[in-house]
C-alpha positions as CSV (number, residue, x, y, z in Angstrom):
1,X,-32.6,23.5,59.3
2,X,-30.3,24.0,56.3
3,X,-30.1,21.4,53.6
4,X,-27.3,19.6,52.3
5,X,-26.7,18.4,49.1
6,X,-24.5,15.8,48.1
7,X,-23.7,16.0,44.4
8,X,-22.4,13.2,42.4
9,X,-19.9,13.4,39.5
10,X,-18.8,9.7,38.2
11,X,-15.4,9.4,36.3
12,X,-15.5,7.6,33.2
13,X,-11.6,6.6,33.1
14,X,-12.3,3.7,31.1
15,X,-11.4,2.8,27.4
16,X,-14.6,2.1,25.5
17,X,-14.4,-0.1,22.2
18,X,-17.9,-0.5,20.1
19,X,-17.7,-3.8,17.7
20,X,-19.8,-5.1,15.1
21,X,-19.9,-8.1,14.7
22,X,-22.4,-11.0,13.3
23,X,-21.4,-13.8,15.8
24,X,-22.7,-14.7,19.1
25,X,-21.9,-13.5,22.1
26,X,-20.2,-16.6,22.8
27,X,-18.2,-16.4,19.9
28,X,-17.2,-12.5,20.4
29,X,-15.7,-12.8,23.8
30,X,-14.1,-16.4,22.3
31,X,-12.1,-14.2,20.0
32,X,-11.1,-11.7,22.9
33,X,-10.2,-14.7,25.1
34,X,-7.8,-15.8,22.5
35,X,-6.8,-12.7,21.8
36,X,-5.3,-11.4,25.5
37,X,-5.2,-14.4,27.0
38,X,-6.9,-13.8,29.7
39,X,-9.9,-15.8,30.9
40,X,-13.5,-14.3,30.4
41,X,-16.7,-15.9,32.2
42,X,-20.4,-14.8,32.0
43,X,-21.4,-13.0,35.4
44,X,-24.9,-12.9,34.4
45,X,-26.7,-9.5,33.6
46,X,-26.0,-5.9,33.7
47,X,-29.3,-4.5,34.5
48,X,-30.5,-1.5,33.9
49,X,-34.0,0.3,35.7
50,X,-36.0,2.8,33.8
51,X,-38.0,5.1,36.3
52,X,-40.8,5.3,32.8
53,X,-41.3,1.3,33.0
54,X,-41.6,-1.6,35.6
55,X,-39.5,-3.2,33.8
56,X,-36.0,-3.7,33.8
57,X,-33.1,-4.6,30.7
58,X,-30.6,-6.9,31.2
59,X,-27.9,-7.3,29.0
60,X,-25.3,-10.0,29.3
61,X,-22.4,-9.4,30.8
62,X,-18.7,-11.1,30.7
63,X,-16.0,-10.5,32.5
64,X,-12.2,-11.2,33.3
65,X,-12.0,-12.6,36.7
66,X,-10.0,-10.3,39.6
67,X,-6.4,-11.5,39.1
68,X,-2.8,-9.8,39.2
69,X,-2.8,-7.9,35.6
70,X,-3.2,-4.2,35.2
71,X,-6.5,-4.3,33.4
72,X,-10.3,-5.3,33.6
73,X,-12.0,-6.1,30.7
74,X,-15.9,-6.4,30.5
75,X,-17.8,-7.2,27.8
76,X,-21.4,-6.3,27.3
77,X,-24.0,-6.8,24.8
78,X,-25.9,-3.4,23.4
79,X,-29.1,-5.3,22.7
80,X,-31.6,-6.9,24.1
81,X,-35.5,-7.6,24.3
82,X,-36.7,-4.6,25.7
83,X,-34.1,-2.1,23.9
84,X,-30.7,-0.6,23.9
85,X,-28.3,0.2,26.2
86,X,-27.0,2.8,24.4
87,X,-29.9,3.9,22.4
88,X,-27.5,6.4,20.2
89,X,-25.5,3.5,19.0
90,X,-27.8,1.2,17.6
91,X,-25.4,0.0,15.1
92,X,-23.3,-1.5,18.1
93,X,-23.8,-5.1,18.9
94,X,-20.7,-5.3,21.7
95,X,-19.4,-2.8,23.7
96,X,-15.7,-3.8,25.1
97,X,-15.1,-1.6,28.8
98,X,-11.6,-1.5,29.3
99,X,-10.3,-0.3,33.0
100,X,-7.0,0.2,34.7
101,X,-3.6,1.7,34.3
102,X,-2.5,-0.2,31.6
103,X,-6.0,0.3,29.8
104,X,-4.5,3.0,27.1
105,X,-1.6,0.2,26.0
106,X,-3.5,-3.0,26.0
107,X,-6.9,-0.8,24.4
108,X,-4.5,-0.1,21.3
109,X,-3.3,-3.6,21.1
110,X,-6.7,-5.4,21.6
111,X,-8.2,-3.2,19.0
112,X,-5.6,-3.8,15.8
113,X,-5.7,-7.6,16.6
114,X,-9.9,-7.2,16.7
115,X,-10.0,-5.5,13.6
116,X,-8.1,-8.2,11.9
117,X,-10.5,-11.0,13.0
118,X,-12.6,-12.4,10.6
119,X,-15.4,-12.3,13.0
120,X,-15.5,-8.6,13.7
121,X,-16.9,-6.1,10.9
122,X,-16.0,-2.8,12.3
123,X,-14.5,-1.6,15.4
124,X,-14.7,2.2,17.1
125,X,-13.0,3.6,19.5
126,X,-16.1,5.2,21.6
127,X,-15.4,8.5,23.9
128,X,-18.4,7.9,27.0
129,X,-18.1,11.5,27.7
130,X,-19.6,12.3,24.5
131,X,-22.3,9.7,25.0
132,X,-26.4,10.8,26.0
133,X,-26.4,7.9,28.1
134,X,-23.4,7.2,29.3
135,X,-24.1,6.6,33.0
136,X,-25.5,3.3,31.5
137,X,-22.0,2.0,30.8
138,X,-21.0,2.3,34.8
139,X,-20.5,-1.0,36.6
């Protein structure tokens, strides 16, 4: 009998900000809240399985609630106690996953009110499809 394959290809059409920043996790996705407006809550853990180890990482997660805008924000931490999510970027402490339409527009806006918040030290504009380990940033 012949085979099939099935062969996989994920779009990352998503706008990816990297911050560093000193403050909680709390206090980060404070700032974005005040920022856009819009209403951010703590859907517990984006885990990730390594085939290598039993054991999984979880990093927190935060996210805007489905409503009527254009965008999705999530916001995840890049450490944790068993690593990095993006092990290439160890100098990240928050990575901000912008999706939707809009995302170009409100990524641009988000980011020059960031940068000018006392509680943010640097700010990047990431491309995933230049990332090792980008499959990691799929949710």
């Amino acid at each position: 009998m012949k085979k099939k394959t099935l062969k996989f290809q994920p779009e990352y059409d998503f706008k990816l900000l990297g911050a560093v920043s000193s403050s909680s996790d709390i206090r980060f996705v404070r700032e974005i809240k005040l920022i856009t407006g819009l209403e951010m809550i703590r859907n517990g853990y984006h885990e990730i399985y390594n085939e290598k180890s039993p054991d999984s990482q979880k990093f927190f997660l935060y996210e805007c609630p489905e409503n009527d805008e254009i965008v999705s924000i999530y916001v995840v931490g890049n450490k944790s106690e068993a690593g990095f999510l993006i092990e290439e970027l160890r100098n990240i402490d928050f990575f901000v996953v912008i999706k939707g339409t809009d995302r170009m527009d409100f990524a641009s806006e988000l980011m020059k009110n960031l940068k000018s918040n006392p509680v943010v030290q640097a700010l990047f504009d990431i491309d995933p499809e230049k990332l090792a380990s980008k499959q990691k940033l799929l949710m």
